[in-house]
C-alpha positions as CSV (number, residue, x, y, z in Angstrom):
1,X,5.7,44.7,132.7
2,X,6.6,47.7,130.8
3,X,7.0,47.0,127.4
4,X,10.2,48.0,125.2
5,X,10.3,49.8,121.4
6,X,13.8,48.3,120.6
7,X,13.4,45.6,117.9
8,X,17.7,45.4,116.9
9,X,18.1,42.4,119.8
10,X,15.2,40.6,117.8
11,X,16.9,41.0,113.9
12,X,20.5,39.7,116.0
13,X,18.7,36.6,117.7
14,X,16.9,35.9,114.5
15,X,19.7,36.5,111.8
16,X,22.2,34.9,113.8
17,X,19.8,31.5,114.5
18,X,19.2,31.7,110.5
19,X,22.8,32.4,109.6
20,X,24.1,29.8,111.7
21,X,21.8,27.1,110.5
22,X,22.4,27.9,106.4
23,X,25.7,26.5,106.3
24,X,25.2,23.5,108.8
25,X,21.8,22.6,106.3
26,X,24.1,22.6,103.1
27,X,26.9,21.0,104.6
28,X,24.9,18.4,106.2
29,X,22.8,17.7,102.7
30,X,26.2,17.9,100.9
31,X,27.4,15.1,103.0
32,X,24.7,13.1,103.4
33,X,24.6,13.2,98.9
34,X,28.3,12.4,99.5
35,X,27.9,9.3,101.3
36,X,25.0,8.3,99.2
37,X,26.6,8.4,96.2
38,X,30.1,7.2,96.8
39,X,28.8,4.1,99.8
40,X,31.6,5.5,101.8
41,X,31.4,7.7,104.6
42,X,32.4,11.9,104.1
43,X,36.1,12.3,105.1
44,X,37.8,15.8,106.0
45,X,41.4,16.5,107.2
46,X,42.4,19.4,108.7
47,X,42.4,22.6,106.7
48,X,40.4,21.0,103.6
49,X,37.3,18.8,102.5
50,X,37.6,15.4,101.2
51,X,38.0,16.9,97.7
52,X,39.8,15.3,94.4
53,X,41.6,17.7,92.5
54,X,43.1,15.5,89.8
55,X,40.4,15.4,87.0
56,X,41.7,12.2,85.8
57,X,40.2,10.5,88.9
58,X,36.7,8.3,89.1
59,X,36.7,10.4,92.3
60,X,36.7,13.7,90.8
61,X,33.5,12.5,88.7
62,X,31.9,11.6,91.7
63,X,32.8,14.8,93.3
64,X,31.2,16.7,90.4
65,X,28.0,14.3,90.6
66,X,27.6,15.3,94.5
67,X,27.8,18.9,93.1
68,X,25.3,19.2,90.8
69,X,22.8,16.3,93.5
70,X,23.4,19.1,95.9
71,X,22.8,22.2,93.7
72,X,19.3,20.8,92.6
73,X,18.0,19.6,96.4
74,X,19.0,22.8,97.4
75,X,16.8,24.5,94.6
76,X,14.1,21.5,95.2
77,X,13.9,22.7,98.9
78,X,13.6,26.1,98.2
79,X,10.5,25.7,95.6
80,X,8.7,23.6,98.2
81,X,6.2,25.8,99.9
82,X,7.5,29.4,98.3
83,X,4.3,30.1,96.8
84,X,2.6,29.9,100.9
85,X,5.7,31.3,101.7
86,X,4.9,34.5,99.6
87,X,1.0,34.8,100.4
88,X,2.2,35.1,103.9
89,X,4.3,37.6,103.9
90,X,2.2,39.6,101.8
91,X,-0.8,39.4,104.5
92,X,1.2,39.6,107.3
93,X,3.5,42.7,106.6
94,X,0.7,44.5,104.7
95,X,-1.3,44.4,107.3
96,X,0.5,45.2,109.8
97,X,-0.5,48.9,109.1
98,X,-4.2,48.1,110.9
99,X,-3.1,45.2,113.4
100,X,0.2,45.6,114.7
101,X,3.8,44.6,114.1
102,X,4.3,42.2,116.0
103,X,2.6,39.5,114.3
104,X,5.3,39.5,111.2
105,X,8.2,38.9,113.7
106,X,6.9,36.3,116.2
107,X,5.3,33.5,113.5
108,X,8.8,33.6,111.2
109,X,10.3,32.9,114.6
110,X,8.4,30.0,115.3
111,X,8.5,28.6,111.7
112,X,12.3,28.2,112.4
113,X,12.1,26.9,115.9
114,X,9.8,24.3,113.4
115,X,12.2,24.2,110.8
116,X,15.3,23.7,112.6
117,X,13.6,21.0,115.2
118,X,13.1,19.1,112.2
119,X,16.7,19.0,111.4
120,X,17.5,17.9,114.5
121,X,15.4,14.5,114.4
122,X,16.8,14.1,111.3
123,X,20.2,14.7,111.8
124,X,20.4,12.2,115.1
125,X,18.3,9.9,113.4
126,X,20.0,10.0,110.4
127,X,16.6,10.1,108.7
128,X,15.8,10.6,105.3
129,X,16.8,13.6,103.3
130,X,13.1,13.6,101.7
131,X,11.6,14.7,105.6
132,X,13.4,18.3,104.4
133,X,10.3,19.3,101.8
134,X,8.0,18.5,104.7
135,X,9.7,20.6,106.9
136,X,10.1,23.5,103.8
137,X,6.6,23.3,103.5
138,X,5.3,23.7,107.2
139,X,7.9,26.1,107.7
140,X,6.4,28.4,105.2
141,X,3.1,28.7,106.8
142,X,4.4,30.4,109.1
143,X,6.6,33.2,107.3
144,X,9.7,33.3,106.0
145,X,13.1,35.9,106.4
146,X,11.6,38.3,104.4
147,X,8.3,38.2,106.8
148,X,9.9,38.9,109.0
149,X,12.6,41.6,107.7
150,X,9.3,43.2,106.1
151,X,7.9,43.0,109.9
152,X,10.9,44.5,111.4
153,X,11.6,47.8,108.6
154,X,8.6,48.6,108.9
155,X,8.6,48.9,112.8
156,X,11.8,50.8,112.7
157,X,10.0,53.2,110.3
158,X,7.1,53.7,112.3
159,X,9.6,55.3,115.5
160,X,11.4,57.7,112.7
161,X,11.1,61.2,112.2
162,X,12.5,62.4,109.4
163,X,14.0,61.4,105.8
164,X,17.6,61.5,107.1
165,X,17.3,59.2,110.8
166,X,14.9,56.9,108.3
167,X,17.7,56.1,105.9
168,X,20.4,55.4,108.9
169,X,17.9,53.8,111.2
170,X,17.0,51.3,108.3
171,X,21.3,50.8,107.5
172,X,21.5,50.0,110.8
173,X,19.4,46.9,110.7
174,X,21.0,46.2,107.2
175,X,24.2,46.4,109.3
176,X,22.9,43.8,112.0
177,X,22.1,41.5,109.6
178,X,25.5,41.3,107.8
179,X,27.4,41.7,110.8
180,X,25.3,38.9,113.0
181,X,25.6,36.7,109.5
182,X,29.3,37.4,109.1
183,X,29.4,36.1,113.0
184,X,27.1,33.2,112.4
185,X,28.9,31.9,109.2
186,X,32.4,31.9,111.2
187,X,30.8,30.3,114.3
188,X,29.3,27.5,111.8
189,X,32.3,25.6,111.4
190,X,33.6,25.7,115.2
191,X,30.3,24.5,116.3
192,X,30.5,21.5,113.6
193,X,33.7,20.4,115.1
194,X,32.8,20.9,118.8
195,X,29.4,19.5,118.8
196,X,28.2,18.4,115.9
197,X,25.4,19.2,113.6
198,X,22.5,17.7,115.9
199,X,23.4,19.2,119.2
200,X,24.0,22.6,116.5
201,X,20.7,22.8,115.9
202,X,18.8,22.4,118.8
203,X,21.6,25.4,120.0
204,X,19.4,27.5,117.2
205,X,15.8,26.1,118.3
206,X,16.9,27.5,121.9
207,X,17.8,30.7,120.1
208,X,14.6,30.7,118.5
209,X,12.6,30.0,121.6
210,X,14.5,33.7,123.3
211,X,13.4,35.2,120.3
212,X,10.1,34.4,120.9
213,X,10.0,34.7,124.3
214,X,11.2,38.4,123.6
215,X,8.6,39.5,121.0
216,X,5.9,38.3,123.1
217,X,6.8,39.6,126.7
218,X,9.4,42.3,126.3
219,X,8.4,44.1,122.7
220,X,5.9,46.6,122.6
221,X,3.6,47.8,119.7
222,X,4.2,50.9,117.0
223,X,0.7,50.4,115.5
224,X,-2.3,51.3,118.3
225,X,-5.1,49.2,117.1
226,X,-8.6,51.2,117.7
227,X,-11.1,49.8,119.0
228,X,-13.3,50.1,115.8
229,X,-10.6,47.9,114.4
230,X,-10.9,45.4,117.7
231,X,-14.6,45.4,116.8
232,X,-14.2,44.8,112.8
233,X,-11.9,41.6,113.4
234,X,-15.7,40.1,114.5
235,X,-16.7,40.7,111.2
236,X,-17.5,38.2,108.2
237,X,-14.4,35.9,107.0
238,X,-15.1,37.4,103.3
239,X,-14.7,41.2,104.8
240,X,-11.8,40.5,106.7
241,X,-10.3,38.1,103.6
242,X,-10.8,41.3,101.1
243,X,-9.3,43.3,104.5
244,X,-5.9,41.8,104.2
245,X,-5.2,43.0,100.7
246,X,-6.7,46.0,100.9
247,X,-3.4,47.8,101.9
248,X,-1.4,46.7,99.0
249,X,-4.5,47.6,96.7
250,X,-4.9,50.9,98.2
251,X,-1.2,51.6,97.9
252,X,-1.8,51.8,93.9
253,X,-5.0,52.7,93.5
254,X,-5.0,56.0,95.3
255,X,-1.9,56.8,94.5
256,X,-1.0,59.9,91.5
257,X,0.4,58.8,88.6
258,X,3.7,60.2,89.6
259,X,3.9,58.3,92.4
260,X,2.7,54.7,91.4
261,X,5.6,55.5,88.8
262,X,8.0,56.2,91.5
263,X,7.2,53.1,93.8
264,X,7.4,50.8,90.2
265,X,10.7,52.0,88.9
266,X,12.5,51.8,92.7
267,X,10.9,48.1,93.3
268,X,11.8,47.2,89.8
269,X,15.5,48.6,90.6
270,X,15.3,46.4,94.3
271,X,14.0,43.5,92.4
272,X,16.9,43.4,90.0
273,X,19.6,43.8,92.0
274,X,18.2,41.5,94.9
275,X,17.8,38.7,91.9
276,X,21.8,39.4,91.2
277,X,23.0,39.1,94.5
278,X,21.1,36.2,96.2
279,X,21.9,34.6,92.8
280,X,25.6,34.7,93.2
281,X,25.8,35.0,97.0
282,X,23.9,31.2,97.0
283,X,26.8,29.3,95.5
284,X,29.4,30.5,97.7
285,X,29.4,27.2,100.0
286,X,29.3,24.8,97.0
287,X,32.2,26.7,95.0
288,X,34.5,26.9,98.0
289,X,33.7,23.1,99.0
290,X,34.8,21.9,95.5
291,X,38.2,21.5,93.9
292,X,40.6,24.0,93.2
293,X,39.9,25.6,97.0
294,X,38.4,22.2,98.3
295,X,37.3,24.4,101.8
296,X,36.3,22.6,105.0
297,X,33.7,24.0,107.5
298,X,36.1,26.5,109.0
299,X,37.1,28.1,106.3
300,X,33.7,28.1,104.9
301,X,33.0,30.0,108.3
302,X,35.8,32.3,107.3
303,X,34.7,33.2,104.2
304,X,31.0,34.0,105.7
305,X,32.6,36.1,108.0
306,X,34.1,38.2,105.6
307,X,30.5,39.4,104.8
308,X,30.7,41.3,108.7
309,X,33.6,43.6,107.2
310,X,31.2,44.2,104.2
311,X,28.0,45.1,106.1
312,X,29.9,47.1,108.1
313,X,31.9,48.9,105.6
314,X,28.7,49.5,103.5
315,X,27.3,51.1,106.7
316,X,30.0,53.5,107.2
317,X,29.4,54.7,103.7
318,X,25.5,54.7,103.9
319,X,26.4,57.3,107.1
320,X,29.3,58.9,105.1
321,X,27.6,59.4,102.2
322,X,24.3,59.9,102.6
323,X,25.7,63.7,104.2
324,X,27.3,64.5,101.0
325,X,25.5,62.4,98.3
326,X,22.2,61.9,96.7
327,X,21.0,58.3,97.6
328,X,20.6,57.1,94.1
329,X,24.3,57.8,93.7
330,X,25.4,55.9,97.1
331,X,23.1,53.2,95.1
332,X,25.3,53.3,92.1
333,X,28.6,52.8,94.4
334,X,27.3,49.9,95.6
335,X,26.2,48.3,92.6
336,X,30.0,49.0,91.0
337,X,31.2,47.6,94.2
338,X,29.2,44.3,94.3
339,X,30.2,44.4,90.2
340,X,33.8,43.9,91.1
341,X,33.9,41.5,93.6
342,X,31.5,39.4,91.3
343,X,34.5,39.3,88.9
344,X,37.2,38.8,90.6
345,X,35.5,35.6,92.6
346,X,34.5,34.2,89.3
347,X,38.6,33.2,88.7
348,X,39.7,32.9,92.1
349,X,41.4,29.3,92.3
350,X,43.3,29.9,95.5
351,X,42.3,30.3,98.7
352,X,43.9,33.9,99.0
353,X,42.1,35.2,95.6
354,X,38.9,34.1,97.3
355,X,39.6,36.4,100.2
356,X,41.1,38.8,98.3
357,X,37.9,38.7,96.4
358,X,36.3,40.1,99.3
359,X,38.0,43.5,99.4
360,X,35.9,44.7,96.1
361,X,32.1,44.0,98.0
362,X,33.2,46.7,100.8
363,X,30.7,48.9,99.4
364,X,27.9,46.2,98.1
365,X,25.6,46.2,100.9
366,X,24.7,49.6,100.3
367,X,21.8,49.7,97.8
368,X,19.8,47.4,100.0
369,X,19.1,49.7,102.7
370,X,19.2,52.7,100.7
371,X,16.8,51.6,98.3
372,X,14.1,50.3,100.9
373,X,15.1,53.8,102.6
374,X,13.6,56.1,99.2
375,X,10.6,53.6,98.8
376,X,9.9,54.4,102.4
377,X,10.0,58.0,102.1
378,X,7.6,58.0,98.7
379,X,4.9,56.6,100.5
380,X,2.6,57.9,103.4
381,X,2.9,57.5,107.3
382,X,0.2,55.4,107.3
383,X,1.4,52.9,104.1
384,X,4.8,52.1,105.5
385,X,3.3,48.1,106.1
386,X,2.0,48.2,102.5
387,X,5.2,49.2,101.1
388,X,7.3,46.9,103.2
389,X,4.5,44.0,102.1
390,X,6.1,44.6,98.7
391,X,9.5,44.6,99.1
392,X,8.8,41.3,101.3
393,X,6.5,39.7,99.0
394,X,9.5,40.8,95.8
395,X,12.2,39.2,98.1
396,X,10.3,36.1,98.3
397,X,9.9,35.6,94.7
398,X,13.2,37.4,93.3
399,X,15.3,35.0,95.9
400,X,13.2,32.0,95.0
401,X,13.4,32.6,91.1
402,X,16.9,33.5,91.2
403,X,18.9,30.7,93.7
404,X,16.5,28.0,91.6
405,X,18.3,29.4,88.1
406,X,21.4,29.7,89.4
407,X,21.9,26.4,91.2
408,X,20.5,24.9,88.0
409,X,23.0,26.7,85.8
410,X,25.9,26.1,88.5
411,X,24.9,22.7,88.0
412,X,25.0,22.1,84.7
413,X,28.3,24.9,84.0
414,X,30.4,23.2,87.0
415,X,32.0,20.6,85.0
416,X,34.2,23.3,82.5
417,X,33.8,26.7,84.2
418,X,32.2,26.9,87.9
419,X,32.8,30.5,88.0
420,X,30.2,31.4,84.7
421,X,27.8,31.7,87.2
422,X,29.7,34.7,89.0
423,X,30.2,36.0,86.3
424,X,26.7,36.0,85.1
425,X,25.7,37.5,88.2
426,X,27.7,40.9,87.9
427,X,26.4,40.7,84.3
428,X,23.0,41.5,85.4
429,X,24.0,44.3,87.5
430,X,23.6,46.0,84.1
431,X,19.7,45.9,84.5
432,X,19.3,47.8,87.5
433,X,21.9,50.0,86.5
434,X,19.9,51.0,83.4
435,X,16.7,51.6,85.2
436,X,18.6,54.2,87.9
437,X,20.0,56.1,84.8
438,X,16.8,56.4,83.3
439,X,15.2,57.6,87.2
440,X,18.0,59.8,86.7
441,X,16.6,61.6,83.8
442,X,13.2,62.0,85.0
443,X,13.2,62.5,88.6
444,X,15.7,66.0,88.2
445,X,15.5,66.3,92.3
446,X,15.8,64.1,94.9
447,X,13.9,65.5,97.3
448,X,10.6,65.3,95.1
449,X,10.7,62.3,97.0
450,X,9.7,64.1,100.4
451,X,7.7,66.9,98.6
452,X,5.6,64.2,96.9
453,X,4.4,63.0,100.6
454,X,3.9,66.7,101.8
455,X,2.1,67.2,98.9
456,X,-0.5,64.2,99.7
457,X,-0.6,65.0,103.5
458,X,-1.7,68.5,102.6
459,X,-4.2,67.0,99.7
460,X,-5.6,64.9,102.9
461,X,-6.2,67.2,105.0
462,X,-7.8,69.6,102.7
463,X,-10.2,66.6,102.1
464,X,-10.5,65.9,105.8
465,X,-11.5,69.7,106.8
């Protein structure tokens, strides 16, 4: 069977599984909490949640106590196993230079199918919540979402040619994954109220078992591995331990002054405004379930959804721009962008504000790609795995540090302003802002970028002859 070089129907399976199964794993946590804590089953009508708006209500209290139960499982669940999580990704993506790509996309795949079986048994059941941190924990030996991400940019870099095709090839799998999350997050809430969350998540295990299937049978490989390289993997467990980091290492160590400077100042810019947005983004569910919106699963679906106009939007001006702009300003849109939707959703107490709040994040997808677009092109042909082992290995810990602080702060700031957090968010735009203007000042061209690469080919070959 011939094999295929198109990885976009493996990010859609996978994104969509993963954004389907979010929601349905808060809401199912939040109403488990509910029922714990209040010895009554979770009631919803038909537009909003069982919510208590009156503050002078015992109920409200209780509502408020669910909150903050919910806020700290969630952050709980996410500590457990992050650490495994992160050595993963590291080894898998990083090495992917020497063995293959494969390998980062098919073993996040079957953590899931793990992860998500899990929640089924529990959810028919009705087992306890504590079976989650088990589940966290052997799901993490296998990968995570930015294992795989890292697995899959760096096998669309691998079939590009150029600077240009690099930086739209790589927006177009940013664009997948909001658009395939924006689709996921609406079909949440149907599929609660049609099926239920059991028979919901074995529908994503199933997904996860095409995915799978798909990697293994249908995708083909970017990375030829050599035969020397067949032979070394019968080598010592010691060589091929100090093997696995050796890409990362090298990445550094051989690397000009100029150019470990580069890589540091456009991670530390990734790293910041990653920590802003996964910050905020994370307590979108739990603001919309409480009062003054008091959202059921359908509108929480709607609001999700909203994120497909944004990926898409932010991928039109990725292509748009990136013909008339330098990329570090199409990253300073987007950080504005992201800036004033942050703001806005902070004092929306109506359920049209918190759409409305949507229209300023058109543009706020942007840096992402465009950012793991110029770290690509600063590095060599041959470190593309090392350099998406970073950006992995930073998503891991930025979305790990950042959703644990800000569902402990939404937690303990939900009782007089639930929006701080928001608002705190957009604050710390300012970081990553700061570091671009100072890039500004040093790096006069852009395309110092390429020349930089063109400049180390040519010092390689030199060596070479």
């Amino acid at each position: 069977m011939k094999k295929v070089l198109v990885v976009e129907p493996v990010i859609f399976i996978y994104v969509f599984a993963y954004s389907l199964s979010s929601p349905l794993q808060q809401q199912y946590i939040y109403r488990r909490l509910w029922e714990e804590t209040n010895n009554s089953s979770y009631i919803d009508g038909s537009n909003i949640s069982h919510c208590e708006i009156n503050q002078s209500n015992p109920t409200y209290i209780k509502q408020k106590d669910v909150q903050e139960k919910a806020s700290l499982f969630a952050m709980e669940m996410d500590l457990t196993g992050s650490v495994l999580s992160l050595l993963v990704a590291f080894v898998l993506v990083a090495n992917g230079d020497r063995h293959g790509r494969k390998i980062s996309l098919v073993l996040p795949s079957m953590g899931a199918l793990v992860f998500n079986a899990f929640f089924s048994v529990l959810s028919y059941f009705s087992m306890s919540l504590s079976i989650l941190f088990v589940a966290a924990f052997v799901c993490s030996l296998f990968g995570s979402m930015a294992t795989f991400l890292g697995g899959g940019f760096a096998f669309v870099a691998d079939l590009c040619s150029n600077e240009r095709q690099k930086t739209v090839r790589i927006a177009v799998l940013d664009l997948i994954f909001g658009f395939v999350s924006g689709l996921g997050g609406l079909s949440s809430g149907y599929f609660i109220k049609s099926i239920g969350f059991t028979w919901t998540f074995v529908t994503v295990s199933l997904l996860n078992v095409v995915n799978i299937l798909y990697i293994t049978l249908c995708l083909g490989e970017t990375v030829r591995v050599s035969e020397f390289q067949q032979r070394a993997a019968a080598t010592s467990c010691s060589e091929r331990l100090k093997e696995m980091f050796s890409g990362v290492y090298m990445l550094f160590k051989a690397a000009s002054c100029k150019k470990r400077t580069l890589i540091f100042v456009l991670l530390s810019t990734f790293m910041a405004y990653f920590f802003a947005i996964m910050g905020g983004a994370s307590l979108f569910t739990l603001y919309e379930l409480d009062s003054p919106l008091c959202w059921d699963e359908v509108y929480i679906g709607y609001g999700a959804a909203a994120s497909t106009t944004v990926s898409l939007t932010s991928f039109l001006g990725v292509y748009l721009f990136s013909h008339c702009l330098k990329d570090i300003y199409i990253v300073f849109i987007g950080i504005f962008s992201y800036i004033g939707g942050m703001v806005m959703a902070s004092f929306a107490k109506t359920t049209l504000l918190m759409f409305l709040a949507r229209v300023p994040f058109f543009l706020s997808f942007m840096p992402i790609p465009v950012l793991r677009s110029m770290l690509s092109k600063v590095v060599l042909a041959t470190e593309q795995g090392a350099v998406f082992a970073c950006i992995a290995c930073l998503e891991v810990v930025t979305a790990t540090i950042s959703i644990s602080l800000f569902n402990s702060l939404y937690a303990a700031t939900v009782v007089w302003f639930p929006g701080f957090s928001f608002l705190l968010s957009a604050g710390l735009c300012a970081i990553p802002l700061s570091i671009l203007c100072w890039f500004m000042c040093t790096t006069r061209r852009e395309d110092e970028l390429g020349l930089l690469v063109s400049e180390e080919e040519s010092i390689g070959e030199d060596t070479d002859s």
